[in-house]
C-alpha positions in Angstrom: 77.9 126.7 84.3 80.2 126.7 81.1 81.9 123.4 80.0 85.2 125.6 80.6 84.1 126.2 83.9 83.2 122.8 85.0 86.7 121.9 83.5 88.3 123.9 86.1 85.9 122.1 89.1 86.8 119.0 87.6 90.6 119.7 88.3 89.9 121.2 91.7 87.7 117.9 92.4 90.4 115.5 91.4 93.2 117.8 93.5 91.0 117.2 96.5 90.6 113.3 96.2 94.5 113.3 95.4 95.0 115.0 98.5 93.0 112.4 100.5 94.7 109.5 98.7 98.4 111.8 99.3 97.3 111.5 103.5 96.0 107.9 103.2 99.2 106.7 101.5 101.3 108.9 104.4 99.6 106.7 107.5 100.1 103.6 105.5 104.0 104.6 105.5 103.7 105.6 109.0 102.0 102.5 110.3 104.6 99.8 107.9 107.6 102.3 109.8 106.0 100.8 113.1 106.5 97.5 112.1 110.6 96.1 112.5 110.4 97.3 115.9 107.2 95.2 116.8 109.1 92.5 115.4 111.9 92.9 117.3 110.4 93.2 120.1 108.4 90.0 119.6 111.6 88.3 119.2 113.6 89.3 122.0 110.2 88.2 124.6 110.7 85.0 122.7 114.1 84.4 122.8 113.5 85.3 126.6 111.5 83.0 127.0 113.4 80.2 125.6 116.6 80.6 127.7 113.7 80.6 130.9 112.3 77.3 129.6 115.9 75.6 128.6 117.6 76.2 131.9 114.5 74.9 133.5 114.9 71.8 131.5 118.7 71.5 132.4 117.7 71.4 136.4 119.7 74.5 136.6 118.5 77.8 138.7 115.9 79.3 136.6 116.3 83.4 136.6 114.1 85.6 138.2 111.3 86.5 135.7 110.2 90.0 134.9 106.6 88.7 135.3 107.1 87.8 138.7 108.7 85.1 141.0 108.2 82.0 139.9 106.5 82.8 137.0 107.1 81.9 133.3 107.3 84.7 130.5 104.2 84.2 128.4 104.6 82.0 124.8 105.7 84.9 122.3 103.4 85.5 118.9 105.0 83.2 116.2 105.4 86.2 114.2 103.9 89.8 114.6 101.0 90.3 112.8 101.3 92.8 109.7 99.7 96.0 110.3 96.4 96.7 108.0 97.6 97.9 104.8 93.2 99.3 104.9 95.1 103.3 104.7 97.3 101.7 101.1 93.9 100.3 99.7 92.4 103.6 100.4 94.4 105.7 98.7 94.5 103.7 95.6 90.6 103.5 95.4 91.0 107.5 96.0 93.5 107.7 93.7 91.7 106.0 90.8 88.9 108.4 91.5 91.2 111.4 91.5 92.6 109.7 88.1 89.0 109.6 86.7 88.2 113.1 87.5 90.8 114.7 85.9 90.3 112.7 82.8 87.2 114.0 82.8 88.0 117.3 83.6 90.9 117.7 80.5 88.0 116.3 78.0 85.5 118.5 79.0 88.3 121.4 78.8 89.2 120.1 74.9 85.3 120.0 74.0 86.0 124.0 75.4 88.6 124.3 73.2 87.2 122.9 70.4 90.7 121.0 70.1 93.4 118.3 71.8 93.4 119.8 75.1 97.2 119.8 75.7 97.9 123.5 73.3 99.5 125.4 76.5 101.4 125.1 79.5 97.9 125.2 81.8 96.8 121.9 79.5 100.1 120.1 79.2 100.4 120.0 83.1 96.7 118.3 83.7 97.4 115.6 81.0 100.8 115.5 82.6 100.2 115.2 85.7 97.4 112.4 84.5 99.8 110.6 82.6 101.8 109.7 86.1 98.8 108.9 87.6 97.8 106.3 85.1 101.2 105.2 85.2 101.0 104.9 88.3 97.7 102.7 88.7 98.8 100.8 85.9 102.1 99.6 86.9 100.0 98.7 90.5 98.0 96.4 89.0 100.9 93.9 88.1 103.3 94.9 91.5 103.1 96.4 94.8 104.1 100.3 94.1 101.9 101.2 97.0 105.1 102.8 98.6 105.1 105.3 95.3 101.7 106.6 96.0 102.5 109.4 98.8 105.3 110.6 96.4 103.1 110.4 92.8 100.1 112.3 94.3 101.7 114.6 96.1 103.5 115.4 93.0 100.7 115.6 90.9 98.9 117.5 93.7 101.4 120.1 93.2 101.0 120.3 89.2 97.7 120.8 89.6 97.7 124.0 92.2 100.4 125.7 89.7 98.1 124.5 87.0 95.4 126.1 88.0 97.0 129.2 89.8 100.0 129.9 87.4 99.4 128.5 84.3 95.4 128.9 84.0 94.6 130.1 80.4 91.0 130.8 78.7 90.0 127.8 76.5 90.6 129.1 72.9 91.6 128.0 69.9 95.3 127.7 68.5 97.1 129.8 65.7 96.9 128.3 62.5 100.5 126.9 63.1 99.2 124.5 65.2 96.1 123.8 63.7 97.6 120.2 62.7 96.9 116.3 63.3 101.0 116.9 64.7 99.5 118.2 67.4 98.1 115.4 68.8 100.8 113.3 68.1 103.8 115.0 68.9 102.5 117.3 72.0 100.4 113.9 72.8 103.8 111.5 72.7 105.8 114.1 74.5 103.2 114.5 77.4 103.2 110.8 78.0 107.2 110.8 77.9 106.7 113.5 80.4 104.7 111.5 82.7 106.5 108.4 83.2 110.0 110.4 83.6 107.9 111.7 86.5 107.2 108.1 88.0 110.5 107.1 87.1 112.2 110.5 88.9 110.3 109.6 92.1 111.7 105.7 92.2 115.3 107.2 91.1 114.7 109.8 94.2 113.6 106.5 96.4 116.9 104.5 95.4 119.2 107.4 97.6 117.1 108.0 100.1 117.0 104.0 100.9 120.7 103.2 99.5 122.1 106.2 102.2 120.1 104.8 104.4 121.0 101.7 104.5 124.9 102.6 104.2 124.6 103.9 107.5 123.7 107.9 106.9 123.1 109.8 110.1 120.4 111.7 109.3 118.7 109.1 107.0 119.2 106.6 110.0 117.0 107.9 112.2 113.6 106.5 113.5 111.8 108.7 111.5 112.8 107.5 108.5 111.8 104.1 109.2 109.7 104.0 106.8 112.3 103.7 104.0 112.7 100.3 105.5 109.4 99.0 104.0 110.3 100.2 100.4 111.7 97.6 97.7 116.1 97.3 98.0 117.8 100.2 95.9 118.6 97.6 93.3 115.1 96.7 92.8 114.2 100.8 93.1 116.9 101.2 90.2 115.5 98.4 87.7 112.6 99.8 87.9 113.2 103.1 87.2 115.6 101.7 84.6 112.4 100.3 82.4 110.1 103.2 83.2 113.3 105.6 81.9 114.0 102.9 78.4 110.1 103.5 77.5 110.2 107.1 78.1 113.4 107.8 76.0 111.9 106.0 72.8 108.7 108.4 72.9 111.1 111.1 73.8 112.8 110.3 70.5 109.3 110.0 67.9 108.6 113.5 69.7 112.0 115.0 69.1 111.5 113.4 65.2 107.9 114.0 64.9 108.6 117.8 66.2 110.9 118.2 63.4 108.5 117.0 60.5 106.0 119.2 61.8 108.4 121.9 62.2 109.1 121.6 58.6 105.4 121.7 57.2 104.8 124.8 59.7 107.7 126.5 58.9 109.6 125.2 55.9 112.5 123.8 58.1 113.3 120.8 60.5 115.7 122.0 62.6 116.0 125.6 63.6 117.9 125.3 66.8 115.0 127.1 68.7 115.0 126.9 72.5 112.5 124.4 73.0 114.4 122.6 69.9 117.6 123.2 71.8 116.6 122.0 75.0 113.9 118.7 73.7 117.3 118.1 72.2 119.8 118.2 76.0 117.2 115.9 77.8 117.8 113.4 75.0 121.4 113.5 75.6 121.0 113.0 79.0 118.8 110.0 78.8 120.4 108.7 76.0 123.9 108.7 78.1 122.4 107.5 81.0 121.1 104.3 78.9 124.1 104.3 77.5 126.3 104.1 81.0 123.5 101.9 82.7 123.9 99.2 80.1 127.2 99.4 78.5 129.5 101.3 80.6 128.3 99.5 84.1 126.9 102.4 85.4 124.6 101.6 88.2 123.2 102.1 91.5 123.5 105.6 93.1 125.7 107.2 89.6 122.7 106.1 87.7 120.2 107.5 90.1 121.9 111.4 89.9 121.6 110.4 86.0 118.1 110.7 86.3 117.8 113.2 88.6 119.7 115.8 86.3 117.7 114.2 83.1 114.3 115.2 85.3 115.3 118.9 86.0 116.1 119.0 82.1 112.5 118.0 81.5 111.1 120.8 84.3 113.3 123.4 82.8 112.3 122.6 79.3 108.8 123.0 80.1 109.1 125.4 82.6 112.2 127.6 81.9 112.3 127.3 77.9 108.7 128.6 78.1 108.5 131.3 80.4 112.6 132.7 79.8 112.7 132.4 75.9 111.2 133.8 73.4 111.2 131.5 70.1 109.0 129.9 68.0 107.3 127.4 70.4 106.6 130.5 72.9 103.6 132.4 71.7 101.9 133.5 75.0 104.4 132.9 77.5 102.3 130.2 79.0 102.4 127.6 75.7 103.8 124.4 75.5 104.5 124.4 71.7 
Protein backbone atom coordinates (compact mmCIF):
# COMPACT_ATOMS: atom_id res chain seq x y z
CA UNK A 1 0.00 0.00 0.00
CA UNK A 2 1.07 3.54 -1.21
CA UNK A 3 1.06 6.56 1.22
CA UNK A 4 -1.43 7.99 -1.45
CA UNK A 5 -3.43 5.13 -1.01
CA UNK A 6 -3.62 4.94 2.74
CA UNK A 7 -4.51 8.69 2.41
CA UNK A 8 -7.66 7.82 0.75
CA UNK A 9 -8.46 4.91 3.71
CA UNK A 10 -7.67 7.42 6.06
CA UNK A 11 -10.55 9.70 4.69
CA UNK A 12 -12.94 6.79 4.29
CA UNK A 13 -11.95 5.82 8.00
CA UNK A 14 -12.64 9.23 9.45
CA UNK A 15 -16.13 9.40 7.16
CA UNK A 16 -17.21 6.24 8.90
CA UNK A 17 -16.43 7.37 12.66
CA UNK A 18 -18.23 10.82 11.56
CA UNK A 19 -21.03 8.89 10.62
CA UNK A 20 -21.26 7.06 13.99
CA UNK A 21 -20.75 10.31 15.85
CA UNK A 22 -23.63 12.11 13.05
CA UNK A 23 -26.21 8.97 14.56
CA UNK A 24 -24.99 9.27 18.16
CA UNK A 25 -25.55 13.05 18.20
CA UNK A 26 -29.27 12.34 16.32
CA UNK A 27 -30.51 10.03 19.48
CA UNK A 28 -29.10 12.60 21.87
CA UNK A 29 -31.50 15.19 20.06
CA UNK A 30 -34.21 12.70 19.94
CA UNK A 31 -33.98 11.61 23.60
CA UNK A 32 -33.54 15.87 24.93
CA UNK A 33 -36.98 16.30 22.35
CA UNK A 34 -38.51 13.69 24.95
CA UNK A 35 -37.86 15.69 27.73
CA UNK A 36 -40.59 19.08 28.14
CA UNK A 37 -43.22 16.59 27.91
CA UNK A 38 -41.86 14.36 30.86
CA UNK A 39 -41.80 17.51 32.65
CA UNK A 40 -45.02 18.42 32.08
CA UNK A 41 -46.36 15.61 32.79
CA UNK A 42 -44.60 15.37 36.17
CA UNK A 43 -46.07 18.58 36.92
CA UNK A 44 -49.60 18.26 36.21
CA UNK A 45 -49.55 14.56 38.58
CA UNK A 46 -48.14 17.02 41.09
CA UNK A 47 -50.31 19.72 40.86
CA UNK A 48 -53.03 16.87 41.06
CA UNK A 49 -51.96 15.82 43.81
CA UNK A 50 -51.90 18.96 45.70
CA UNK A 51 -55.49 20.10 45.09
CA UNK A 52 -56.27 16.07 46.46
CA UNK A 53 -54.21 16.88 49.57
CA UNK A 54 -55.49 20.71 50.16
CA UNK A 55 -59.19 19.94 49.96
CA UNK A 56 -58.55 17.12 52.33
CA UNK A 57 -56.98 19.53 54.72
CA UNK A 58 -60.02 22.06 54.34
CA UNK A 59 -62.60 19.06 55.54
CA UNK A 60 -64.13 19.45 52.23
CA UNK A 61 -65.18 16.31 49.94
CA UNK A 62 -62.07 15.06 48.59
CA UNK A 63 -62.54 13.99 44.57
CA UNK A 64 -62.61 10.70 43.36
CA UNK A 65 -58.99 9.69 42.57
CA UNK A 66 -57.82 8.17 39.31
CA UNK A 67 -55.87 5.62 41.50
CA UNK A 68 -58.82 4.39 42.98
CA UNK A 69 -61.46 5.18 45.76
CA UNK A 70 -60.11 6.44 48.58
CA UNK A 71 -56.87 6.50 47.53
CA UNK A 72 -54.23 9.30 47.30
CA UNK A 73 -52.30 10.14 43.94
CA UNK A 74 -48.75 9.09 44.68
CA UNK A 75 -45.98 12.14 45.77
CA UNK A 76 -44.81 13.44 42.18
CA UNK A 77 -40.78 13.46 41.36
CA UNK A 78 -39.47 16.93 42.47
CA UNK A 79 -38.26 17.31 39.15
CA UNK A 80 -37.91 14.80 36.13
CA UNK A 81 -34.69 13.44 35.92
CA UNK A 82 -32.62 14.61 32.78
CA UNK A 83 -32.25 12.05 30.20
CA UNK A 84 -28.51 10.57 29.82
CA UNK A 85 -26.70 12.86 27.58
CA UNK A 86 -24.20 9.07 27.31
CA UNK A 87 -25.45 9.28 23.12
CA UNK A 88 -23.83 13.47 23.19
CA UNK A 89 -20.53 12.14 24.95
CA UNK A 90 -20.36 9.50 22.43
CA UNK A 91 -20.38 11.36 19.59
CA UNK A 92 -17.90 13.80 20.72
CA UNK A 93 -15.31 11.01 21.65
CA UNK A 94 -16.27 9.67 17.97
CA UNK A 95 -15.97 12.78 16.65
CA UNK A 96 -12.48 13.56 18.04
CA UNK A 97 -11.47 10.26 16.51
CA UNK A 98 -13.00 11.14 13.21
CA UNK A 99 -11.04 14.56 13.66
CA UNK A 100 -7.79 12.68 14.23
CA UNK A 101 -8.10 10.47 11.33
CA UNK A 102 -8.53 12.86 8.82
CA UNK A 103 -5.64 14.90 10.09
CA UNK A 104 -3.84 12.07 9.58
CA UNK A 105 -5.06 11.18 6.47
CA UNK A 106 -4.46 15.02 4.72
CA UNK A 107 -0.62 14.64 6.13
CA UNK A 108 0.03 11.45 4.78
CA UNK A 109 -1.68 12.78 1.42
CA UNK A 110 0.91 16.00 1.49
CA UNK A 111 4.01 13.65 2.28
CA UNK A 112 2.26 12.02 -1.36
CA UNK A 113 2.40 15.18 -2.71
CA UNK A 114 5.52 16.16 -1.80
CA UNK A 115 3.76 19.53 -0.84
CA UNK A 116 0.93 21.53 1.49
CA UNK A 117 -1.76 19.20 0.87
CA UNK A 118 -4.53 21.80 0.12
CA UNK A 119 -3.26 22.48 -4.08
CA UNK A 120 -6.91 21.28 -5.43
CA UNK A 121 -10.42 21.14 -4.93
CA UNK A 122 -10.13 17.19 -3.70
CA UNK A 123 -7.47 18.68 -0.85
CA UNK A 124 -9.07 21.94 0.05
CA UNK A 125 -12.39 20.04 0.96
CA UNK A 126 -10.51 17.37 3.57
CA UNK A 127 -8.66 20.36 5.27
CA UNK A 128 -12.00 22.06 5.03
CA UNK A 129 -14.05 19.94 6.21
CA UNK A 130 -11.27 19.43 9.18
CA UNK A 131 -11.09 22.95 9.89
CA UNK A 132 -15.04 22.71 11.11
CA UNK A 133 -14.41 19.88 12.87
CA UNK A 134 -11.69 21.34 14.94
CA UNK A 135 -13.71 24.23 15.24
CA UNK A 136 -16.06 22.46 16.33
CA UNK A 137 -14.25 20.42 19.25
CA UNK A 138 -12.63 23.46 20.17
CA UNK A 139 -15.29 25.78 20.77
CA UNK A 140 -16.93 22.48 22.97
CA UNK A 141 -14.33 22.56 25.25
CA UNK A 142 -15.23 26.05 26.75
CA UNK A 143 -19.39 25.64 26.03
CA UNK A 144 -22.05 23.18 25.45
CA UNK A 145 -22.31 23.06 21.33
CA UNK A 146 -23.32 19.46 21.63
CA UNK A 147 -26.61 20.49 19.81
CA UNK A 148 -24.11 21.58 16.65
CA UNK A 149 -22.68 18.13 16.36
CA UNK A 150 -25.52 16.27 14.21
CA UNK A 151 -25.41 19.32 11.92
CA UNK A 152 -21.23 19.74 11.73
CA UNK A 153 -20.68 15.95 10.97
CA UNK A 154 -23.18 15.46 8.83
CA UNK A 155 -21.91 18.35 7.00
CA UNK A 156 -18.47 17.29 6.96
CA UNK A 157 -19.75 13.73 6.17
CA UNK A 158 -21.02 15.06 3.03
CA UNK A 159 -17.60 16.98 1.99
CA UNK A 160 -15.98 14.06 2.36
CA UNK A 161 -18.13 11.57 -0.08
CA UNK A 162 -17.94 14.51 -2.85
CA UNK A 163 -14.33 14.64 -1.87
CA UNK A 164 -13.53 11.44 -2.52
CA UNK A 165 -16.15 10.66 -5.38
CA UNK A 166 -16.08 14.06 -7.26
CA UNK A 167 -13.13 15.82 -6.52
CA UNK A 168 -10.50 12.80 -6.07
CA UNK A 169 -7.28 13.85 -7.89
CA UNK A 170 -3.76 11.77 -8.13
CA UNK A 171 -1.28 13.30 -5.62
CA UNK A 172 1.15 15.29 -7.78
CA UNK A 173 3.03 18.12 -7.71
CA UNK A 174 1.92 21.80 -8.63
CA UNK A 175 2.91 24.02 -11.66
CA UNK A 176 5.70 26.19 -10.89
CA UNK A 177 3.09 29.10 -10.28
CA UNK A 178 2.31 27.64 -7.18
CA UNK A 179 5.40 26.38 -6.22
CA UNK A 180 5.54 29.24 -3.43
CA UNK A 181 5.63 29.67 0.56
CA UNK A 182 2.03 31.82 -0.56
CA UNK A 183 0.75 28.74 -0.87
CA UNK A 184 0.59 27.74 2.44
CA UNK A 185 -0.37 30.90 3.66
CA UNK A 186 -2.92 32.13 1.56
CA UNK A 187 -4.73 28.71 0.44
CA UNK A 188 -3.84 27.77 4.34
CA UNK A 189 -5.69 31.21 5.75
CA UNK A 190 -8.49 30.81 3.27
CA UNK A 191 -9.21 27.13 4.19
CA UNK A 192 -9.53 27.95 7.83
CA UNK A 193 -11.88 31.14 6.89
CA UNK A 194 -13.72 28.43 5.09
CA UNK A 195 -14.17 26.27 7.97
CA UNK A 196 -15.54 28.37 10.58
CA UNK A 197 -18.04 30.14 8.04
CA UNK A 198 -19.18 26.48 7.98
CA UNK A 199 -19.77 26.35 11.85
CA UNK A 200 -21.02 29.68 11.85
CA UNK A 201 -23.62 28.87 8.58
CA UNK A 202 -24.90 25.89 10.69
CA UNK A 203 -25.70 28.10 14.05
CA UNK A 204 -27.13 31.05 11.55
CA UNK A 205 -29.34 28.02 10.04
CA UNK A 206 -30.20 26.99 13.88
CA UNK A 207 -31.28 30.74 14.80
CA UNK A 208 -34.62 30.28 12.09
CA UNK A 209 -35.28 27.12 12.58
CA UNK A 210 -35.70 27.86 16.52
CA UNK A 211 -36.78 31.70 16.10
CA UNK A 212 -39.94 30.26 13.58
CA UNK A 213 -40.42 27.99 15.88
CA UNK A 214 -40.87 29.65 18.67
CA UNK A 215 -43.07 32.53 16.89
CA UNK A 216 -45.51 29.99 16.50
CA UNK A 217 -44.73 28.33 12.75
CA UNK A 218 -47.06 25.49 11.84
CA UNK A 219 -44.83 23.23 10.45
CA UNK A 220 -41.84 24.16 12.78
CA UNK A 221 -44.42 23.62 15.75
CA UNK A 222 -44.91 20.28 15.49
CA UNK A 223 -43.79 17.44 17.89
CA UNK A 224 -41.24 16.48 15.74
CA UNK A 225 -39.35 19.29 16.01
CA UNK A 226 -39.14 19.29 19.59
CA UNK A 227 -36.01 19.02 19.62
CA UNK A 228 -35.31 22.64 18.64
CA UNK A 229 -36.60 23.21 22.08
CA UNK A 230 -33.28 22.01 23.71
CA UNK A 231 -31.01 24.30 21.56
CA UNK A 232 -29.61 27.66 23.04
CA UNK A 233 -32.51 30.93 22.37
CA UNK A 234 -32.03 32.46 18.75
CA UNK A 235 -30.29 35.45 20.46
CA UNK A 236 -27.74 33.32 21.97
CA UNK A 237 -27.69 31.15 18.39
CA UNK A 238 -26.99 34.75 16.69
CA UNK A 239 -24.06 35.93 19.01
CA UNK A 240 -22.51 33.15 18.46
CA UNK A 241 -22.47 32.99 14.96
CA UNK A 242 -21.81 36.72 15.21
CA UNK A 243 -18.06 35.94 16.68
CA UNK A 244 -17.42 32.81 14.71
CA UNK A 245 -18.51 35.19 11.35
CA UNK A 246 -15.97 38.50 12.93
CA UNK A 247 -12.94 35.90 13.02
CA UNK A 248 -13.63 34.44 9.71
CA UNK A 249 -13.99 37.89 7.89
CA UNK A 250 -10.42 39.05 9.18
CA UNK A 251 -8.67 35.85 7.66
CA UNK A 252 -11.00 36.32 4.75
CA UNK A 253 -9.39 39.62 4.34
CA UNK A 254 -5.21 38.56 4.81
CA UNK A 255 -6.41 35.91 2.10
CA UNK A 256 -8.04 38.34 -0.24
CA UNK A 257 -4.53 40.69 0.46
CA UNK A 258 -2.22 37.88 0.63
CA UNK A 259 -3.79 36.47 -2.78
CA UNK A 260 -2.96 39.67 -4.34
CA UNK A 261 0.83 39.86 -3.34
CA UNK A 262 1.21 36.53 -4.57
CA UNK A 263 -0.79 37.24 -7.56
CA UNK A 264 1.76 39.90 -8.28
CA UNK A 265 5.08 37.78 -7.90
CA UNK A 266 3.25 34.95 -10.07
CA UNK A 267 2.04 37.01 -12.51
CA UNK A 268 3.37 40.58 -12.45
CA UNK A 269 -0.10 42.03 -11.29
CA UNK A 270 -2.30 42.30 -8.05
CA UNK A 271 -5.45 42.52 -9.24
CA UNK A 272 -6.69 41.02 -12.46
CA UNK A 273 -10.34 40.72 -11.88
CA UNK A 274 -10.16 36.94 -12.41
CA UNK A 275 -13.16 34.81 -11.38
CA UNK A 276 -11.91 33.46 -8.32
CA UNK A 277 -10.50 37.26 -7.82
CA UNK A 278 -13.98 38.42 -8.62
CA UNK A 279 -15.83 36.25 -6.55
CA UNK A 280 -13.05 36.01 -3.10
CA UNK A 281 -13.91 39.64 -3.61
CA UNK A 282 -18.39 39.33 -3.44
CA UNK A 283 -18.16 37.12 -0.18
CA UNK A 284 -16.08 39.95 1.32
CA UNK A 285 -18.78 42.37 0.59
CA UNK A 286 -21.26 40.29 1.92
CA UNK A 287 -19.59 39.67 5.22
CA UNK A 288 -18.27 42.88 5.43
CA UNK A 289 -22.07 44.37 5.15
CA UNK A 290 -23.42 42.02 7.30
CA UNK A 291 -20.78 43.20 10.10
CA UNK A 292 -21.41 46.35 9.13
CA UNK A 293 -25.53 46.13 9.64
CA UNK A 294 -25.04 43.70 12.74
CA UNK A 295 -23.17 46.34 14.57
CA UNK A 296 -23.88 49.67 13.22
CA UNK A 297 -27.05 49.64 11.50
CA UNK A 298 -28.93 47.34 14.23
CA UNK A 299 -29.30 44.59 12.10
CA UNK A 300 -30.06 41.55 14.06
CA UNK A 301 -31.92 38.48 14.65
CA UNK A 302 -33.54 36.70 11.68
CA UNK A 303 -32.18 39.78 8.89
CA UNK A 304 -28.77 38.91 10.16
CA UNK A 305 -29.26 35.20 9.97
CA UNK A 306 -30.37 35.38 5.85
CA UNK A 307 -27.01 37.72 5.91
CA UNK A 308 -25.09 34.73 6.47
CA UNK A 309 -26.92 32.36 4.81
CA UNK A 310 -26.39 34.26 1.35
CA UNK A 311 -22.55 35.08 2.53
CA UNK A 312 -22.23 30.91 2.83
CA UNK A 313 -23.64 30.15 -0.68
CA UNK A 314 -21.08 32.87 -1.83
CA UNK A 315 -18.35 30.77 -0.26
CA UNK A 316 -19.86 27.27 -1.91
CA UNK A 317 -20.07 28.90 -5.24
CA UNK A 318 -16.68 30.43 -5.05
CA UNK A 319 -15.21 27.10 -4.47
CA UNK A 320 -17.50 25.22 -6.22
CA UNK A 321 -18.92 27.22 -9.11
CA UNK A 322 -15.87 29.69 -9.83
CA UNK A 323 -13.91 26.35 -10.19
CA UNK A 324 -15.78 24.03 -12.20
CA UNK A 325 -17.80 27.03 -14.61
CA UNK A 326 -14.75 29.44 -15.21
CA UNK A 327 -11.94 29.28 -16.79
CA UNK A 328 -9.28 31.82 -15.44
CA UNK A 329 -6.14 31.82 -13.87
CA UNK A 330 -6.89 29.97 -10.62
CA UNK A 331 -8.59 27.04 -12.74
CA UNK A 332 -5.93 24.80 -14.16
CA UNK A 333 -7.53 21.34 -14.07
CA UNK A 334 -11.00 22.03 -13.43
CA UNK A 335 -10.79 20.49 -10.10
CA UNK A 336 -8.12 23.24 -8.44
CA UNK A 337 -8.64 25.49 -5.75
CA UNK A 338 -6.02 28.10 -6.84
Amino acid sequence: MTVAELSQDLVWAAATALTVALVAFAIDLTRLAGRPEAEADAHDEGAERTEVLATAAAGGTTPASPYGPGAVAPAAPAAASAPSRKAANIGISVTWLGTALLLVAIVTRGIAAGRAPWANMYEFTLVGAFVALAVFLGVSVTRDVRFLGSFVTGLSVLFLGLAQNAFFVVATGVQPALQSYWLVIHVGVAIIATGIFTVAFVTSALQLLRDSRDGGNAVLGARGWRWLDTTPGPVQLEALSFRLNAVAFVLWTFTIIGGAIWAEHAWGRYWGWDPKEVWSFVVWIVYAAYLHARTTRGWSGRRAAYFVLVGYACVLFNFTGVNLLFNGKHSYSGLTTE
